[in-house]
C-alpha positions in Angstrom: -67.6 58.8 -7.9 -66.1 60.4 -11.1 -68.3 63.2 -12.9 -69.0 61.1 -15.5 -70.4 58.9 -13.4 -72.6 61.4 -11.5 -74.3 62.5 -14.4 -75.0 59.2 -15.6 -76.8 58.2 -12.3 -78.4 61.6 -12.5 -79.6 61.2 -16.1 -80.7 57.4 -15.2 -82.8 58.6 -11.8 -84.2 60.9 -14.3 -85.2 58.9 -16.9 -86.4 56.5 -14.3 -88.5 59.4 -12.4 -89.8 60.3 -15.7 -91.2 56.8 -16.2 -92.4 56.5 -13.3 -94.8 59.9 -13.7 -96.0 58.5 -16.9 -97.1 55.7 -16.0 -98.7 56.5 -12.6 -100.8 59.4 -14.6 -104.0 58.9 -15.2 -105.7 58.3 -18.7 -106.5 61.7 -20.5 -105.0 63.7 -17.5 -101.5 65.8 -17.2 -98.7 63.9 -16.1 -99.2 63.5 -12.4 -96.8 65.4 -10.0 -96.5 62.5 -7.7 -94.9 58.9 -8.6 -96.6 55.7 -7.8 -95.6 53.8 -5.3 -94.1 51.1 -7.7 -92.2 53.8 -9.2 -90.7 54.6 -5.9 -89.7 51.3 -5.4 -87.5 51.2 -8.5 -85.8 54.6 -7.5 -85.0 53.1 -3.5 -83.5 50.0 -5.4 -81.5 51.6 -8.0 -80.1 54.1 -5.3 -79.9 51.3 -2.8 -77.8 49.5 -5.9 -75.6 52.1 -6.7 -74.2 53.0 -3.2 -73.6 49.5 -2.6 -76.3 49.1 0.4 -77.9 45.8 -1.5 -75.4 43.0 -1.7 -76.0 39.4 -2.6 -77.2 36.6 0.9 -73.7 36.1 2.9 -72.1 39.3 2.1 -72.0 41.8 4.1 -69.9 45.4 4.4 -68.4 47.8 6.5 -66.8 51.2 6.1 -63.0 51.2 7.3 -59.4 52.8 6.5 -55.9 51.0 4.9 -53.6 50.6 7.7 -50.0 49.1 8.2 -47.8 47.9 10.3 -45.5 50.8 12.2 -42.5 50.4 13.6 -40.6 53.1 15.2 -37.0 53.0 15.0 -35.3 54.0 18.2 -31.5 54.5 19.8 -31.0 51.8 22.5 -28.4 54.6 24.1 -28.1 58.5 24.6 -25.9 60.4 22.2 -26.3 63.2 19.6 -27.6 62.1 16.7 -24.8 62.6 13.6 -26.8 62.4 10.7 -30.1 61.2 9.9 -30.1 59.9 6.0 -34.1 59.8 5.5 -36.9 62.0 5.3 -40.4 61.9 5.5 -42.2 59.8 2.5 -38.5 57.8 1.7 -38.8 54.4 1.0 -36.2 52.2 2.9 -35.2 48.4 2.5 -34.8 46.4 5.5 -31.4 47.1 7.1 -30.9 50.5 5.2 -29.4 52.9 7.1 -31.5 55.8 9.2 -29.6 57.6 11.1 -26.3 57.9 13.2 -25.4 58.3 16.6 -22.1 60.5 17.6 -20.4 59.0 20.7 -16.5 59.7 21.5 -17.0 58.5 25.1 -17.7 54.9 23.7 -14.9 55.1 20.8 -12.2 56.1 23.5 -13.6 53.5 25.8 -13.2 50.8 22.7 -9.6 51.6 22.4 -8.8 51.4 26.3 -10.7 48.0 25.5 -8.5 47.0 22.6 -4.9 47.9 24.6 -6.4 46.0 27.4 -6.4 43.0 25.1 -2.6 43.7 23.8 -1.5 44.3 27.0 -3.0 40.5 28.6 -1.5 39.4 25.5 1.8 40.2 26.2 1.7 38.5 29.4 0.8 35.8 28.2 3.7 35.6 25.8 5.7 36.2 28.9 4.8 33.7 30.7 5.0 31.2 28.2 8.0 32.2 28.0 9.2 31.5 31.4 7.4 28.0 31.5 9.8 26.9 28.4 12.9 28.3 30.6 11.6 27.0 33.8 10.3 23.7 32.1 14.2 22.9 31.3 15.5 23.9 34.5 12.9 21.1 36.2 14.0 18.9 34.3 18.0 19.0 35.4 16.8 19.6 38.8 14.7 16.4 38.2 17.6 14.1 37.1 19.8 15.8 39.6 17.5 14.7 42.5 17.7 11.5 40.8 20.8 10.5 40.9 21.1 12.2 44.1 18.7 9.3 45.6 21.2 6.3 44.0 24.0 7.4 45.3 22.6 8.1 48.6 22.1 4.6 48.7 25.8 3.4 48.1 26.9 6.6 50.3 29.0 8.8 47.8 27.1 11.8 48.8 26.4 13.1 51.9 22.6 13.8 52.8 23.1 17.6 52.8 24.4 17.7 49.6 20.6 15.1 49.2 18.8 17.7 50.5 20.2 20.5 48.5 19.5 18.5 45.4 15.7 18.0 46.4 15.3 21.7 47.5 16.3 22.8 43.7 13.7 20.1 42.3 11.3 21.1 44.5 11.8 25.2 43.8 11.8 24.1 39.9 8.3 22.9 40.4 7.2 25.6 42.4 8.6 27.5 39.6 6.5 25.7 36.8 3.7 26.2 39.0 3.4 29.4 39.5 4.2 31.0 35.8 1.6 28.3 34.7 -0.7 30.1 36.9 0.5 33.3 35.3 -0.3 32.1 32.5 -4.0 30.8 33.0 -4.2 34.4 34.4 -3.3 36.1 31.0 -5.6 33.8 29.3 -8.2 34.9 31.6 -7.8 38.5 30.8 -7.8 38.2 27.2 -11.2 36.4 27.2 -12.6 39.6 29.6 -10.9 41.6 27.2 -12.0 40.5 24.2 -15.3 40.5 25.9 -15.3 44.3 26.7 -14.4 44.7 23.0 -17.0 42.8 21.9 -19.7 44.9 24.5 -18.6 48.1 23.6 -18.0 47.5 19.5 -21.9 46.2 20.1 -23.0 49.4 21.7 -21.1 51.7 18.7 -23.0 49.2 16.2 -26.4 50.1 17.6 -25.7 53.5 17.3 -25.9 53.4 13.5 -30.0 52.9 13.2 -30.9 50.8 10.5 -34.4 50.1 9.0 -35.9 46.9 10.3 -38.7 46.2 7.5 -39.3 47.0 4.0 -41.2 50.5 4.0 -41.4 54.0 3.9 -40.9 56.7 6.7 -44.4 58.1 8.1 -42.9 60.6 10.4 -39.3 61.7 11.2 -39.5 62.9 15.2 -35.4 64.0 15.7 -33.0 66.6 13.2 -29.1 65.8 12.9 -27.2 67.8 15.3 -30.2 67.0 18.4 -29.2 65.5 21.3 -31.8 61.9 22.0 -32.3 59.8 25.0 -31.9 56.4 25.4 -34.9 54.7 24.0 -36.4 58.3 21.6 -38.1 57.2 18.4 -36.0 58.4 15.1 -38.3 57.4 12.9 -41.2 55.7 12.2 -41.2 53.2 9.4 -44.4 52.2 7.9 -44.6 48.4 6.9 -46.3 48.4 3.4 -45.9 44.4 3.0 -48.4 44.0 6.2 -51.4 46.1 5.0 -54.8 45.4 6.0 -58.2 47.4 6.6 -60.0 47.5 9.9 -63.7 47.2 10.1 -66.4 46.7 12.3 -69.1 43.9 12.4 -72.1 43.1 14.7 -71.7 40.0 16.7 -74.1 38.0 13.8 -71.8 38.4 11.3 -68.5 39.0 13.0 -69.1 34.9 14.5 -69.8 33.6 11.4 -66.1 34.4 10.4 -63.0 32.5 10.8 -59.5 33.6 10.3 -58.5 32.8 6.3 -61.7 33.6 4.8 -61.9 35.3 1.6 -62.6 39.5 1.4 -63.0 41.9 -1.1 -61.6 45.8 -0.4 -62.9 48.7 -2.8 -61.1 51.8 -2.3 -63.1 55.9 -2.3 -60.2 57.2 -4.6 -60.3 53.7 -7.1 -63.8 52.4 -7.0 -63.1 50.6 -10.1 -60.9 48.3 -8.7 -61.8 45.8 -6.1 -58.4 44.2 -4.1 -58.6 41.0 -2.9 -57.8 40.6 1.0 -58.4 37.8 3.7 -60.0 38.0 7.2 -56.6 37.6 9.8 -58.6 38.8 13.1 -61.3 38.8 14.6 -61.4 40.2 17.4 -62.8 38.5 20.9 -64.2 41.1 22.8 -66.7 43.6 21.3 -66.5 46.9 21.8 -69.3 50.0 21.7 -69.7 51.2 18.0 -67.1 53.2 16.8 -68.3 56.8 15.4 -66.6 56.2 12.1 -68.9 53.0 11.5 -71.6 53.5 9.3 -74.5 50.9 10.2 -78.2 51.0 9.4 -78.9 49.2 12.5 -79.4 51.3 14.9 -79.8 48.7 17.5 -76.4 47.2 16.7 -74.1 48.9 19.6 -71.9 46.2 19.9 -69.6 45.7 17.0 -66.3 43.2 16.8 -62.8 44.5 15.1 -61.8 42.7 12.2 -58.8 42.8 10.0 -59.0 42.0 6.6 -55.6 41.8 5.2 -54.6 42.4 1.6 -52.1 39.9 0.0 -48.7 40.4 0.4 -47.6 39.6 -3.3 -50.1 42.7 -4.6 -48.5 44.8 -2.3 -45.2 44.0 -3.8 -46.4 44.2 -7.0 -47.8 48.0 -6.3 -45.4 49.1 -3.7 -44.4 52.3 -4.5 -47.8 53.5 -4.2 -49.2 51.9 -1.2 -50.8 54.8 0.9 -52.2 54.3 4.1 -55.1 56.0 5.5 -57.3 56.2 2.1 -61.1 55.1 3.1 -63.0 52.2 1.4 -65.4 49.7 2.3 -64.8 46.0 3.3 -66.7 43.1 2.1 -66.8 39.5 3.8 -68.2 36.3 3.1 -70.4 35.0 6.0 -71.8 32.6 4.0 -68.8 30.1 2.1 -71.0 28.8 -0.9 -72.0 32.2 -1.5 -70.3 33.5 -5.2 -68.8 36.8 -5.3 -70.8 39.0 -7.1 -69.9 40.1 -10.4 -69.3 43.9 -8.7 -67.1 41.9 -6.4 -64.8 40.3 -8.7 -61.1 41.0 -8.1 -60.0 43.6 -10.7 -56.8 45.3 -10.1 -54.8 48.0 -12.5 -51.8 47.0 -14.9 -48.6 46.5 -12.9 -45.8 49.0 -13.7 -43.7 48.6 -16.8 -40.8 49.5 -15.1 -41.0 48.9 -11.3 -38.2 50.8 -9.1 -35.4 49.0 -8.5 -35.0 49.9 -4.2 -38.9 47.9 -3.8 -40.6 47.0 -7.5 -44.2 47.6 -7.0 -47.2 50.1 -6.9 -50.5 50.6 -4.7 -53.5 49.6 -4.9 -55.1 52.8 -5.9 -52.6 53.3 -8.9 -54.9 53.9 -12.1 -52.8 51.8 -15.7 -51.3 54.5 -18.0 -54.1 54.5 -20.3 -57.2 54.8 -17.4 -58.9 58.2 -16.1 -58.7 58.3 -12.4 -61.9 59.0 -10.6 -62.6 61.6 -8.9 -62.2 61.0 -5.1 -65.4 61.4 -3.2 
C-alpha cells in the first residue's frame, strides 16, 4: 500500500471513528470515549474491505508467490567447460548459446573417424576396380569354354585342352566372386564409418549448450575454465512464458474447481493491477497446511495445491519484466455465474512503446510511464 494510500485509510478510519463517537454520545453529555456497537461494525467492515477479507459469494482467495517453469541446462559428457556466454539475470531465446565444452579427445577421435571413412572408400574404388577387369576376363574365359564344348563334340580338341578351358572360366568366376565380396565389404565399412562420424560429430554438438526455452538465467552454478561431470547443471533457465502462482485451498473450495476456470492474480508490489490467470491444477491429494498460508479457519488443516496460471500472450507482451518470486494473492471462482467484482476486473499497465527486440514484452508488475509505483508492502 502506497503512502498515499495509508493516509487516506487512516484519515477515513478517522473520520469514521469520529462519527461513530458522536453519534453513540449521549444528549447534553461530552463525546463518549467508547463507540457504539454499530459504530464498530462499520470500522470491522471497512477494514475487512480494504484488506480484501470480504469478497463477493463464489470467490474466494489465497495468499501465494509467481513461479515458473526451470529448466537446468546440463552437459550430457565430462569436459572443461570453454566459455560460458551468460550470466545471471540474461535473457536467452530458445537455442541461444550458453556455454561450451573443451574436448580434444573427441575432436582427435572425429578425425581417426573421418580417415576411417577415406580409407573404406578407397577400397571400395579398388575393388570396383578389379570387378571391371575381372568382369572382362570372365567373359573370354566364358566364350572360350564355349566353344571349347562344340568342338569337343566334333573332336578337334582334346579333353585336356576342355578341361583347361573350364578351369580358366571357373577361376574367372571365382574371381568375380570374391572382389564382389570385397566390395560389399568396403561398403560395409563406409556405412560403420560414416556412422562413427556421425556418433562422435553428435557428442562434439552437445558440447556446445544451448538454451532450450525462451527465458532468463536464475542461477549460473559453473565459471569458464572449471572442469564438469557428465550430467552438472550449467545453468538454470527460468521459463517466463509458463508462469503461474501456487495457492492453497480447503477441500470445499478446492472441489468446486475444474481445470480452465477463470482467476484473477493481484500482485504486493502492483496492487493496482489485477492479471488475469486460469486454474491448470488442482491437485489430488491434500496436504497439511502450509506455513506460508494465510487462513482464518483455523480448523482447515488440510489444504489442496492449485496453480493458477497467467496467460501466455501477457507474458509476452511484458516479458522483460517478468520476476518470479514477488507475493500476491489469488482469487478463484467457485461459483461460475458469479461476476467479477468491480475490484476484480482485469486491469493491466500500458505495454511498452518500444519492446526489446531479443523477447518484446514487460511483467506484470511494470507501472505505464506516466503512473507512480506503490510502495511495496
Amino acid at each position: 500500500m502506497t503512502f498515499r494510500r495509508r493516509v487516506a485509510t487512516s484519515a477515513l478510519l478517522l473520520g469514521v471513528g469520529a462519527c461513530a463517537l458522536a453519534v453513540g454520545a449521549e444528549p447534553g453529555s461530552g463525546p463518549s470515549l467508547a463507540p457504539s456497537a454499530h459504530a464498530q461494525g462499520l470500522i470491522r467492515n471497512l477494514i475487512a474491505r480494504l484488506r480484501g477479507e470480504t469478497l463477493p459469494d463464489g470467490i474466494v482467495k489465497s495468499n501465494g508467490r509467481i513461479e515458473a517453469t526451470q529448466v537446468d541446462v546440463s552437459s550430457k559428457y565430462a569436459g572443461r567447460l570453454a566459455e560460458v556466454t551468460v550470466e545471471e539475470g540474461s535473457s536467452v531465446t530458445q537455442g541461444q548459446v550458453i556455454a561450451r565444452i573443451s574436448s580434444p579427445e573427441y575432436e582427435a577421435q572425429l578425425r581417426a573417424a573421418k580417415a576411417d571413412v577415406q580409407k573404406a572408400n578407397d577400397a571400395l574404388a579398388a575393388a570396383e576396380a578389379e570387378i571391371t577387369s575381372r568382369q572382362s576376363a570372365l567373359e573370354f574365359a566364358k566364350s572360350d569354354f564355349q566353344r571349347g564344348q562344340e568342338l569337343m563334340k566334333t573332336g578337334f580338341i582334346t579333353k585336356q585342352v576342355f578341361e583347361q578351358r573350364k578351369r580358366n572360366y571357373d577361376s574367372a568366376v571365382a574371381a568375380v566372386q570374391s572382389f564382389t565380396s570385397q566390395r560389399d565389404q568396403a561398403l560395409s565399412q563406409i556405412a560403420n564409418s560414416e556412422a562413427e562420424v556421425d556418433r562422435i560429430q553428435s557428442i562434439i554438438d552437445d558440447l556446445t549448450l544451448v538454451s532450450p526455452r525462451l527465458g532468463r538465467v536464475q542461477y549460473q552454478l559453473a565459471r569458464a575454465g572449471e572442469v564438469v561431470a557428465a550430467g552438472a547443471p550449467i545453468a538454470t533457465i527460468l521459463d517466463l512464458t509458463d508462469v503461474y502462482m501456487t495457492i492453497f485451498l480447503p477441500a470445499a473450495d478446492a472441489g468446486r474447481l475444474t481445470v480452465g476456470d477463470e482467476a484473477r492474480i493481484i500482485l504486493d508490489p502492483v496492487p493496482d493491477y489485477v492479471i488475469p490467470a486460469t486454474v491448470s491444477f488442482v491437485a489430488a491429494d491434500a496436504q497439511f497446511t502450509p506455513k506460508t498460508v494465510e487462513t482464518t479457519d483455523e480448523r482447515a488443516k488440510l489444504m489442496f495445491r492449485t496453480k493458477l496460471k497467467i496467460d501466455p500472450q501477457i507474458l509476452q507482451q511484458f516479458y522483460t519484466r517478468v520476476k518470479t518470486g514477488v507475493r500476491g494473492m489469488g482469487f478463484v471462482r467457485i461459483k461460475p455465474d458469479v461476476d467479477w467484482s468491480a475490484d476484480l476486473q482485469v486491469k493491466l499497465p500500458k505495454p511498452p512503446a518500444a519492446p526489446q527486440t531479443a523477447s518484446p514484452a514487460a511483467d506484470p508488475d511494470a507501472k505505464p510511464a506516466d503512473a507512480k509505483t506503490p510502495d511495496a508492502k
